[in-house]
VEXMAR-307085 format. One line per 4 residues: number of its first residue (from 1); for each residue x, y, z of N, C-alpha, C. Coordinates in Angstrom, 1 decimal, padded with zeros to 4 digits, m for minus. Example, Ala and Ser with C-alpha at 12.3 -4.5 7.8 and 13.67 -1.06 7.14 Angstrom:
BEGIN
1 = 013.2,m005.7,007.8,012.3,m004.5,007.8,013.2,m003.3,007.8  012.8,m002.2,007.1,013.7,m001.1,007.1,012.9,000.0,007.9
***
This chain:
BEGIN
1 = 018.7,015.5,m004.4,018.0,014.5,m005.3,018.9,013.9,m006.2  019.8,014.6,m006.7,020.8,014.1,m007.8,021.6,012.7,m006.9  022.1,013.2,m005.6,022.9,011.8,m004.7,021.9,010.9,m004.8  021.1,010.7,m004.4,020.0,009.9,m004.4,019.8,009.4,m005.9
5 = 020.1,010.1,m006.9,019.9,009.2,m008.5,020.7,008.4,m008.6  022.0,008.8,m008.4,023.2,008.4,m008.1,023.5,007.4,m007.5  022.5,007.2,m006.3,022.7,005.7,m005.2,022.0,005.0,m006.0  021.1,005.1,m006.5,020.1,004.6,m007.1,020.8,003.8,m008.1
9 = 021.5,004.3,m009.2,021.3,003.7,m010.5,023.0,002.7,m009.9  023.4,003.3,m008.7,024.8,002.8,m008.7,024.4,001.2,m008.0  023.2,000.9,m007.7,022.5,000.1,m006.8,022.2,m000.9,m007.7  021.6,m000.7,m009.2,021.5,m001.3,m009.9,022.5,m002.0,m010.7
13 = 023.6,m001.4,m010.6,024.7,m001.7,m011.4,025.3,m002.6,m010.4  025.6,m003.1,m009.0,026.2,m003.7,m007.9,025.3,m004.8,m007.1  024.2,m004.6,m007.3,023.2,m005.1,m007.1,022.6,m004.9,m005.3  021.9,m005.5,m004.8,020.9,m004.9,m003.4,020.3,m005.9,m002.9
17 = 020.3,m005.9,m001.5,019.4,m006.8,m000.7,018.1,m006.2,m000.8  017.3,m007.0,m000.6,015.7,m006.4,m000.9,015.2,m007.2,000.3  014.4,m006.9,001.5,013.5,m007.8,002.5,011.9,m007.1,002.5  011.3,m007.5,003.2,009.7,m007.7,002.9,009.3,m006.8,004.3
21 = 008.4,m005.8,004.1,007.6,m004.7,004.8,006.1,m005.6,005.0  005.7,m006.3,004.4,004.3,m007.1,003.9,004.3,m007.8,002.9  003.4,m008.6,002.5,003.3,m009.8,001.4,004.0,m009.4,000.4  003.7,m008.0,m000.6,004.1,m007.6,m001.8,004.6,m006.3,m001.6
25 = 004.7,m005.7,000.1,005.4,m004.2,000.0,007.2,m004.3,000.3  007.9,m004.3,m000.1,009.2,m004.6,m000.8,010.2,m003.3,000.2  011.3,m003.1,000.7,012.0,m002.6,000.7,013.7,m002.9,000.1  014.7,m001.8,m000.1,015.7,m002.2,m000.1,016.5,m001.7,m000.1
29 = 017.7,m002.0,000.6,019.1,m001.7,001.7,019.2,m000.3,000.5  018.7,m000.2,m000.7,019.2,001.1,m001.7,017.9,002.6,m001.4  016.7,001.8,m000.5,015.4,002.9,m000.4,016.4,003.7,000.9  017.3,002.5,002.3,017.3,003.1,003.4,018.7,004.0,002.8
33 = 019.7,003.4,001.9,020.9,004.0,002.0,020.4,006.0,001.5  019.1,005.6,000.7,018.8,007.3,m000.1,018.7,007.9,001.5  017.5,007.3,001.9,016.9,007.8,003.3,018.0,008.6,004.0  019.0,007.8,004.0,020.5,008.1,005.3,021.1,009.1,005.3
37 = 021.3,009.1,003.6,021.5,010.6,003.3,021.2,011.9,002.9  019.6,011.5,002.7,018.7,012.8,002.6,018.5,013.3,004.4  018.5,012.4,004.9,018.6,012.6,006.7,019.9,013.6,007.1  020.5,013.2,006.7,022.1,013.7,007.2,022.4,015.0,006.5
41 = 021.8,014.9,005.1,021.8,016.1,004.6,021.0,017.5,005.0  020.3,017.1,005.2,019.0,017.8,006.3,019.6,018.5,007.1  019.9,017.3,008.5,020.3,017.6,009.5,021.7,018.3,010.1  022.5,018.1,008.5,024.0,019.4,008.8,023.3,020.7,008.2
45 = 022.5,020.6,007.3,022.3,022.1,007.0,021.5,022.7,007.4  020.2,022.1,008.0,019.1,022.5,008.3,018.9,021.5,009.4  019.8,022.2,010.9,019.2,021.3,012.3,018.1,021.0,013.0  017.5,022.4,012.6,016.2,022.4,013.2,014.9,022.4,012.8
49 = 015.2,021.5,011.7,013.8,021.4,010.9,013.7,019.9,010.9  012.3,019.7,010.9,011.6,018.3,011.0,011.5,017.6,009.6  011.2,016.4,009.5,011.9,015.6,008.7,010.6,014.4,009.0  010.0,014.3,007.8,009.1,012.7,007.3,009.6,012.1,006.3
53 = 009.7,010.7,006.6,010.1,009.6,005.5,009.7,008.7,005.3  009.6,007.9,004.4,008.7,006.5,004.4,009.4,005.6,005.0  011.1,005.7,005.2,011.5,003.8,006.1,011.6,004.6,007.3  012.2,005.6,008.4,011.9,006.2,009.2,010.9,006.9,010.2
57 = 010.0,007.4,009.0,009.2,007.5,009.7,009.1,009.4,009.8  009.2,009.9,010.8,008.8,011.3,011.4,010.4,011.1,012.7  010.7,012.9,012.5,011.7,013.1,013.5,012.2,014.5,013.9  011.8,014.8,015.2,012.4,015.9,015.1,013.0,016.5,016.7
61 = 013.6,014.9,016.8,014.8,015.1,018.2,013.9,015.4,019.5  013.1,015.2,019.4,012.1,015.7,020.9,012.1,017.1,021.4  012.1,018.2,020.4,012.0,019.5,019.9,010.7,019.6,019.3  010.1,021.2,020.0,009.2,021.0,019.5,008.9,021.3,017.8
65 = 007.4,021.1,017.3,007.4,021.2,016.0,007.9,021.9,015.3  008.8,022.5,014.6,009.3,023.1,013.8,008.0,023.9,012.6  008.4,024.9,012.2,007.9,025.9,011.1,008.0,024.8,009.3  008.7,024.2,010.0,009.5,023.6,008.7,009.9,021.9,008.6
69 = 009.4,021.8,007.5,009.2,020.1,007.7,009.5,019.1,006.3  010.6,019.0,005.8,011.5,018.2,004.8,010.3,016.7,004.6  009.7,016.5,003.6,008.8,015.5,003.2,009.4,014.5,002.5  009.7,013.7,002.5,010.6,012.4,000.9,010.5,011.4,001.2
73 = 010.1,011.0,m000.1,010.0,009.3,m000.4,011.7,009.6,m001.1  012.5,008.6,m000.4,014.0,008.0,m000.7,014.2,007.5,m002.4  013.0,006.4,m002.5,013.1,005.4,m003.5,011.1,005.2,m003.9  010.8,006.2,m004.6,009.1,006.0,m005.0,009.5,004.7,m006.5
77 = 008.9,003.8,m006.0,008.6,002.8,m006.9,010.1,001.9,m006.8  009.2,001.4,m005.5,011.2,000.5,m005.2,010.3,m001.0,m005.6  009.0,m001.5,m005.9,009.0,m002.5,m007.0,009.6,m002.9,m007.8  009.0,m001.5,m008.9,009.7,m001.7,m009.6,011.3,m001.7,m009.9
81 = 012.0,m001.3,m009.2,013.5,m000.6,m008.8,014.1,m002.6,m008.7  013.2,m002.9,m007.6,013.6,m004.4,m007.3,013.7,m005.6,m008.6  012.8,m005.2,m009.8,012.8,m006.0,m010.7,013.2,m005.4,m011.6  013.9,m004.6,m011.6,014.9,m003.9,m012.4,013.9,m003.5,m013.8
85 = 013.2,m002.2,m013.1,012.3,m002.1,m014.5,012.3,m000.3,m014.5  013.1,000.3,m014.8,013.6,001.6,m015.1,012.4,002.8,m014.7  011.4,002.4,m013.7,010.3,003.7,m013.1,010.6,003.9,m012.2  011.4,004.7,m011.6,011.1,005.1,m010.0,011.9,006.5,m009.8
89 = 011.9,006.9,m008.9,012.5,008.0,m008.8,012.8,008.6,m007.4  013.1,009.6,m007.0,013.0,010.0,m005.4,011.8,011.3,m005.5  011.6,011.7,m004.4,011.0,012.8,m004.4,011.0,013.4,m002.8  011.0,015.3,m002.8,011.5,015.9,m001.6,010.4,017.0,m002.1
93 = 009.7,017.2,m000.6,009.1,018.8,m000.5,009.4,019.2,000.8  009.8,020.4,000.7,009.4,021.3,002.4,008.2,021.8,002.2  007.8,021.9,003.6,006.8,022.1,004.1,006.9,023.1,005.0  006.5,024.9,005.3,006.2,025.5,005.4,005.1,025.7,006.5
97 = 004.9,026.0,007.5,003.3,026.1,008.1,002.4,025.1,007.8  002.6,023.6,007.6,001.8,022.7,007.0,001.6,023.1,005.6  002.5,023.6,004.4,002.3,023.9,003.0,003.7,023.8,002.1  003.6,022.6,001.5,004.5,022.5,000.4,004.8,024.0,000.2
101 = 005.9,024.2,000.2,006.5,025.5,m000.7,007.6,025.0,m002.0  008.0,024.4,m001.8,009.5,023.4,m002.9,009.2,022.1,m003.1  009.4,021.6,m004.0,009.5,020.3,m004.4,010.6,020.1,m006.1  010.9,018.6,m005.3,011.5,018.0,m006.4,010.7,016.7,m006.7
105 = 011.7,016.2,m008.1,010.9,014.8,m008.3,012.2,014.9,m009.3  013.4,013.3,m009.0,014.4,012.8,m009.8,014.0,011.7,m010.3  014.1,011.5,m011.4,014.5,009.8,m012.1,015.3,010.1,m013.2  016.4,009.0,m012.0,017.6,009.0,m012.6,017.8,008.0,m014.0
109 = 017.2,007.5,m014.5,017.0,006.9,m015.6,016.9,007.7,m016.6  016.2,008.8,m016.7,016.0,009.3,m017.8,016.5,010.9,m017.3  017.2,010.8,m016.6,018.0,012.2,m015.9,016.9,013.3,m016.0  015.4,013.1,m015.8,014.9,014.3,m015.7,014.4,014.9,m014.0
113 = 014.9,016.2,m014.0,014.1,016.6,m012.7,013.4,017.9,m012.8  012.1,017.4,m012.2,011.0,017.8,m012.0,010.9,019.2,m010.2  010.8,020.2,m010.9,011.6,020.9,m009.4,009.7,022.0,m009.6  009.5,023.0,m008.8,008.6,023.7,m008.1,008.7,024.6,m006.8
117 = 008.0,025.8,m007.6,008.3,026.9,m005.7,006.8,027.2,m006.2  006.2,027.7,m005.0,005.0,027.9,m004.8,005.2,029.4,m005.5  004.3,030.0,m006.5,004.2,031.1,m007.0,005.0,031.2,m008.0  006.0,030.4,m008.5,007.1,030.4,m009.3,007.1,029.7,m010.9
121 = 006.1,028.6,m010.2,006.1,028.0,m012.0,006.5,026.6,m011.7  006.0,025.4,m012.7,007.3,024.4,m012.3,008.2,024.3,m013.5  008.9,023.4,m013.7,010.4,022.8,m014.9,010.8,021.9,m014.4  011.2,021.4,m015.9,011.7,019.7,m015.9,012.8,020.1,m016.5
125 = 014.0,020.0,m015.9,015.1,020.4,m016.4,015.3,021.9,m016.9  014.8,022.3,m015.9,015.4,023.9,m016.2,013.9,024.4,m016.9  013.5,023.6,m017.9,012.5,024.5,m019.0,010.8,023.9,m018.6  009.8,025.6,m018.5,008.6,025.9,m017.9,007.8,024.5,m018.5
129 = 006.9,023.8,m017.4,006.0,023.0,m017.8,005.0,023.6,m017.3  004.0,022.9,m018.3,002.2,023.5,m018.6,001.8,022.1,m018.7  000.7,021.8,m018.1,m000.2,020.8,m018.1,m000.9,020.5,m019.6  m002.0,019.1,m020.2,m002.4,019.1,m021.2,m003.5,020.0,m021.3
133 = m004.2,020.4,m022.7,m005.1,021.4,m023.0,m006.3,020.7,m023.2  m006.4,019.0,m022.8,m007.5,018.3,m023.1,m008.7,018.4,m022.4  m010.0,018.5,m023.4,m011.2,019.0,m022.2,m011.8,017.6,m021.8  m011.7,016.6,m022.2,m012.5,015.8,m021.7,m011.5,014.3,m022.1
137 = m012.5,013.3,m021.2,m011.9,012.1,m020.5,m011.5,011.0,m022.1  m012.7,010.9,m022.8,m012.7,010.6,m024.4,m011.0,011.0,m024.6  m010.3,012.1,m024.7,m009.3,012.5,m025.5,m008.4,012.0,m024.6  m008.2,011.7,m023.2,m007.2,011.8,m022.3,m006.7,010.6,m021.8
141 = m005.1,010.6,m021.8,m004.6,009.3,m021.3,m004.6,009.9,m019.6  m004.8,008.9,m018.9,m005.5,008.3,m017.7,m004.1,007.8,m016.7  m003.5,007.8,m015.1,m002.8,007.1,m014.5,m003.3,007.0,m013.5  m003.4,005.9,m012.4,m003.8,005.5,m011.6,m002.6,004.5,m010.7
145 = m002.6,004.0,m009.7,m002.0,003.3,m008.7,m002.9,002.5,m007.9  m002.3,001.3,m007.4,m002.8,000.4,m006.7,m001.8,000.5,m005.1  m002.6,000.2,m003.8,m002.0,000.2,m002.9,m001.6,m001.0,m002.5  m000.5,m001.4,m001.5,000.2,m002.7,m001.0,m001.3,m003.1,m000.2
149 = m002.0,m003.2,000.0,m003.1,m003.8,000.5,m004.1,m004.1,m000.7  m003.3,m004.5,m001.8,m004.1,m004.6,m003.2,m005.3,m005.8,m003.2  m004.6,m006.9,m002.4,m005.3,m008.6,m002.6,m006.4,m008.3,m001.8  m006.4,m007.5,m000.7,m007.9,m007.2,000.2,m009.1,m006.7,m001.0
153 = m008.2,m005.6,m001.8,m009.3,m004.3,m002.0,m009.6,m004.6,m003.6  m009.1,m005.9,m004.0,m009.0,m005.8,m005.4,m010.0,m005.4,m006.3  m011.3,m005.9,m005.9,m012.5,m006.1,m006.1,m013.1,m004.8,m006.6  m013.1,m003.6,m006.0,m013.5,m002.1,m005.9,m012.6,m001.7,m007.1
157 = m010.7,m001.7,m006.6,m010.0,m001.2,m007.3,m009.9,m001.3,m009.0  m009.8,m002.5,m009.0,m009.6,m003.1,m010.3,m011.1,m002.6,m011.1  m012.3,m002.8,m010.3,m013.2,m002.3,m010.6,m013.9,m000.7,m011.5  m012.7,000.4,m010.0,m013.3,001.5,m011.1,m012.2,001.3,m012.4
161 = m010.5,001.0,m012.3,m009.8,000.9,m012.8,m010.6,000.6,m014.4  m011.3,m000.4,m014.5,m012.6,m000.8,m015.2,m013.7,000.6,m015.6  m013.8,001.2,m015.2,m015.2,001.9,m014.8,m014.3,002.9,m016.1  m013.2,003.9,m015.9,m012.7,004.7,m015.9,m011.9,004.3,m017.6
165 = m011.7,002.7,m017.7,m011.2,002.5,m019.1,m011.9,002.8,m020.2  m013.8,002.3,m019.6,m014.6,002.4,m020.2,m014.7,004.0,m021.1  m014.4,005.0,m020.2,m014.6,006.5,m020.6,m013.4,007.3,m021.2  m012.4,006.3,m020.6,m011.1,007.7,m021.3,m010.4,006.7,m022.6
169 = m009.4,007.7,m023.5,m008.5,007.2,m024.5,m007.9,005.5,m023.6  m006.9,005.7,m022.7,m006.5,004.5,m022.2,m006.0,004.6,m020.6  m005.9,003.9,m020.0,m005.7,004.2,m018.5,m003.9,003.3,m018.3  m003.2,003.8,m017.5,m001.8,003.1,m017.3,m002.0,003.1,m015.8
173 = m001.1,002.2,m015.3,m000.4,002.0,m014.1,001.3,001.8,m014.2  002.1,003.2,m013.2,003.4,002.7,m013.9,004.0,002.5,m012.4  003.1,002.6,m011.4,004.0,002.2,m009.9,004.7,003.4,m009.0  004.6,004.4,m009.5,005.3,005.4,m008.9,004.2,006.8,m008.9
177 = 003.9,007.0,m007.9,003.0,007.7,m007.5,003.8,009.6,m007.7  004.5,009.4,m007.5,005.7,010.4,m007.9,006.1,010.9,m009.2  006.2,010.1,m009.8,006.2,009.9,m011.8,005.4,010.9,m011.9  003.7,009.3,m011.6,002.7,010.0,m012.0,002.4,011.5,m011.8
181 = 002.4,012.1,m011.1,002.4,013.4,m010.5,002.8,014.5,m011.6  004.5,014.3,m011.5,005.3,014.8,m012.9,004.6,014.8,m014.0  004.3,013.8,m014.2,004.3,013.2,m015.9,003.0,014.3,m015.9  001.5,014.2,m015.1,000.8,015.1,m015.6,000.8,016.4,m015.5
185 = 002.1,016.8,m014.5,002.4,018.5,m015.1,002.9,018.7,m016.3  004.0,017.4,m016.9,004.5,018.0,m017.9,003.5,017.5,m019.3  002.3,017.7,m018.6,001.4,017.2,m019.8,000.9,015.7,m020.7  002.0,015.0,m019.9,001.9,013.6,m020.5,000.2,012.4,m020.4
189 = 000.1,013.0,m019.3,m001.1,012.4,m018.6,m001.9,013.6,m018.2  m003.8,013.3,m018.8,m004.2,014.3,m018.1,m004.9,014.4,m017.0  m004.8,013.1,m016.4,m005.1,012.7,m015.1,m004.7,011.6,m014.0  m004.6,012.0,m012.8,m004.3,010.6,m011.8,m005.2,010.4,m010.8
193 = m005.3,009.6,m010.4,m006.3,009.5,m009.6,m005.6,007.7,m008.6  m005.4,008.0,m007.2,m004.9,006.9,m006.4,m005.9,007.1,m005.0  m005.4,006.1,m004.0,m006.3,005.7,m002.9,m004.8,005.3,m001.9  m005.1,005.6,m000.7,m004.5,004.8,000.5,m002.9,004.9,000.0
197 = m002.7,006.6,m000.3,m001.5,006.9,m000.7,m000.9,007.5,001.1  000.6,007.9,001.2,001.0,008.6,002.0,001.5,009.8,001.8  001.9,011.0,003.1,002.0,012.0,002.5,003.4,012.0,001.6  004.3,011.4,002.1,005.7,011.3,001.4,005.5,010.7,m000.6
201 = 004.3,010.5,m000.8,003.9,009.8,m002.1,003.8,010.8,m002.8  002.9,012.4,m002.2,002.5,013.2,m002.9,002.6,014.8,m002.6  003.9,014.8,m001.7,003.7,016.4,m001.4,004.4,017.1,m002.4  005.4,016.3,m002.6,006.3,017.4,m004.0,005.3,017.5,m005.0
205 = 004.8,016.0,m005.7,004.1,016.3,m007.1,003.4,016.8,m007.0  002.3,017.0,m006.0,001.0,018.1,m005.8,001.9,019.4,m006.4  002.4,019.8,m005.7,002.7,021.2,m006.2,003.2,021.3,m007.3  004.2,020.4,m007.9,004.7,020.6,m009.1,003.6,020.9,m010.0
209 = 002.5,019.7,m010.0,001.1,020.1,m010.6,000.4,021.0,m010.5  000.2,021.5,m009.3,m000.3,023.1,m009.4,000.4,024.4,m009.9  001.7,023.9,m009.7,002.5,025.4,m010.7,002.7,024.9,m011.9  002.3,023.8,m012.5,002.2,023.4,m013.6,001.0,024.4,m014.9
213 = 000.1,024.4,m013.8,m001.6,025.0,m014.0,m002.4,024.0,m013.8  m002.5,023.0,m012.9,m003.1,021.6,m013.0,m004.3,021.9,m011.9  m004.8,020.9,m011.1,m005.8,021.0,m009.9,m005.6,019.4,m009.2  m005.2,019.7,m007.8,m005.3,018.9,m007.3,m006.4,018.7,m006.1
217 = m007.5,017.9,m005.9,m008.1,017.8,m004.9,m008.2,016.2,m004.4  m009.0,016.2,m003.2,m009.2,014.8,m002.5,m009.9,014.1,m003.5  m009.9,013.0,m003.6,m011.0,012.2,m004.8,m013.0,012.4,m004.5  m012.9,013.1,m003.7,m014.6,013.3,m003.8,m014.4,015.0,m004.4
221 = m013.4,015.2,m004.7,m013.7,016.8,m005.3,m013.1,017.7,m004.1  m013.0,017.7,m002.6,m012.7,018.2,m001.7,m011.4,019.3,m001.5  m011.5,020.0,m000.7,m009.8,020.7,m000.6,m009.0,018.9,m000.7  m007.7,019.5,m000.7,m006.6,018.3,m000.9,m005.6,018.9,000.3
225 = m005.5,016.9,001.1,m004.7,017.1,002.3,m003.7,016.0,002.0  m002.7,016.2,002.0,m001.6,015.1,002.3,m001.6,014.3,003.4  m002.5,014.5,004.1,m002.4,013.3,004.8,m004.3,012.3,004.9  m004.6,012.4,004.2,m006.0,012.2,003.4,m005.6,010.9,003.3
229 = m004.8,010.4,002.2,m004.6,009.7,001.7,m005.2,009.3,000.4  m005.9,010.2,m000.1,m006.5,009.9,m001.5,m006.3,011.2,m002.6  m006.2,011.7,m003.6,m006.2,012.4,m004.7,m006.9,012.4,m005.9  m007.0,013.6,m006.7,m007.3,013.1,m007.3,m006.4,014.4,m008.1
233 = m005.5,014.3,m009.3,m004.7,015.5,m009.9,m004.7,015.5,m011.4  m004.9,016.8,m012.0,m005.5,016.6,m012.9,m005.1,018.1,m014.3  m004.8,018.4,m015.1,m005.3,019.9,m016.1,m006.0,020.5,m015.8  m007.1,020.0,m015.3,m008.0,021.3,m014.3,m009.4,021.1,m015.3
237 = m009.0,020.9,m017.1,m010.1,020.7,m017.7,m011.0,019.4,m017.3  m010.3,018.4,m017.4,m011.3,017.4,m016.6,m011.2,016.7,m015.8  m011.0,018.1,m014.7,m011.2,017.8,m013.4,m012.4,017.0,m012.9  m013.3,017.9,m013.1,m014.7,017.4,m012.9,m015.4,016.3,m013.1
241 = m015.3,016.1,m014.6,m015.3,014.6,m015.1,m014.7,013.5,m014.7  m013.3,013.4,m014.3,m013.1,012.2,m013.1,m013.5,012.4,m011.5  m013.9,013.5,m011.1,m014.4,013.4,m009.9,m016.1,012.8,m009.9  m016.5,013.1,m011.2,m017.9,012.9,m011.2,m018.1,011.6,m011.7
245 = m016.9,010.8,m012.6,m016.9,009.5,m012.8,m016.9,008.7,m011.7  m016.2,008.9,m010.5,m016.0,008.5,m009.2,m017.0,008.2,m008.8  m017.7,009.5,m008.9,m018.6,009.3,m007.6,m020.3,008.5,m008.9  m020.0,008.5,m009.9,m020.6,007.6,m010.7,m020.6,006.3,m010.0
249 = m019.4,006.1,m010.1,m019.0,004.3,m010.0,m019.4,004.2,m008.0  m019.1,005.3,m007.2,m019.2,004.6,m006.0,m020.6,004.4,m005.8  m021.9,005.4,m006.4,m023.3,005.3,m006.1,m023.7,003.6,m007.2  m022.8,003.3,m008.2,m023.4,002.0,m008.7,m023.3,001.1,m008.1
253 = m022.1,001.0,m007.2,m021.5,000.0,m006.4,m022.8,m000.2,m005.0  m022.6,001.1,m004.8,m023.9,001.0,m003.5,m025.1,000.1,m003.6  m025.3,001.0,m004.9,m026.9,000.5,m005.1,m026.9,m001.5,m005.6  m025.8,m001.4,m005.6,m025.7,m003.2,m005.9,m025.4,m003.7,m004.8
257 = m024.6,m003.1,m003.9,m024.2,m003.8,m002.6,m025.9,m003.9,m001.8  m026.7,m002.7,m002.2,m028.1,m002.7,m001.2,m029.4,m003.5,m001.8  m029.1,m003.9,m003.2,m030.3,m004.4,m003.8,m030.2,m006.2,m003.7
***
């Protein structure tokens, strides 16, 4: 994770080609150069383990599935990364029998890393993080994300985005679904809540957040699957309260779509 901070900020300083995935989903020669090397690193030390990534894809030599399966986003928030706006970071989990066991989470901007073992606890540079003690949505600063299919879905999104300002202290969007994650184990935020995420978005921070003491589930309240694509992560205290704001806003929406 640290090489990867490293390409990262050295990327900024030399500057990067940037080319186009979709209208507004952005890559750049600095997401594939992290990728190349979290690949290669893998694959000298750990040959026989499987490997998901967001510019790659899934790989595991035409062998079958491995016990063990390396998860990472290269470059979470290469937006912002492209407009030179200091949020992004990397992030890496293994995966176990289909179960995060380790995670990291780097941003190298503010040199903090966010690490996790299942049963262990998590830390942000070495020292124990605990989630906020806030019971309800009134007291709580709020994060959220928007997906690269934003111009279709704006309508809904922007909407609870709306729904959800109305009830809590204040709601942010900072682009990195990875941050986000961190930030509410180390208490900063006491909630996030995203849509039409990937698993590489959220396998580390889930856990970080549960050995944090947090709760992560699917946004209807459900167990939580990385490959779902939706979340909702949280202190645990008001959990509930944003799953039940949700499902507030989707039954108003209904009843307006049907009347």
């Amino acid at each position: 994770m640290l090489r990867a901070g490293d390409i990262q900020r050295a990327g900024q300083e030399s500057g990067f080609r940037v080319d186009k995935k979709g209208s507004i989903d952005l890559v750049t020669e600095v997401d594939l150069a992290c990728e190349r090397m979290c690949r290669e690193t893998i694959a000298e030390r750990f040959p026989e383990h499987d490997i998901l990534a967001e510019e790659y894809g899934g790989s595991n030599s035409g062998r079958p599935a491995s016990r063990f399966r390396w998860v990472f986003d290269p470059l979470d928030g290469t937006t912002n990364y492209a407009h030179g706006l200091p949020i992004y970071c990397s992030s890496l989990a293994l995966e176990i029998d289909g179960r995060a066991e380790v995670a990291a989470i780097y941003d190298p901007t503010r040199k903090e890393l966010f690490t996790a073992e299942r049963g262990e606890g998590s830390y942000l540079n070495g020292q124990a993080l605990h989630v906020s003690q806030k019971t309800s949505l009134i007291d709580s600063l709020l994060v959220t994300g928007f997906p690269y299919n934003v111009h279709e879905e704006s309508g809904d999104l922007v909407a609870l985005f709306g729904y959800f300002l109305g009830r809590a202290r204040a709601v942010r969007r900072l682009g990195s679904a990875a941050l986000d994650l961190g930030y509410v184990a180390a208490g900063r935020f006491e909630a996030f809540w995203e849509q039409h995420l990937k698993p590489w978005d959220v396998a580390a921070g889930a856990l970080i957040v549960e050995e944090a003491g947090g709760r992560v589930t699917g946004m209807d309240g459900g167990p939580f699957d990385p490959a779902a694509a939706h979340l909702i992560a949280s202190n645990g205290h008001v959990h509930r309260e944003v799953v039940d704001t949700i499902s507030a806003f989707r039954a108003e929406r209904a009843q307006k779509q049907t009347s």
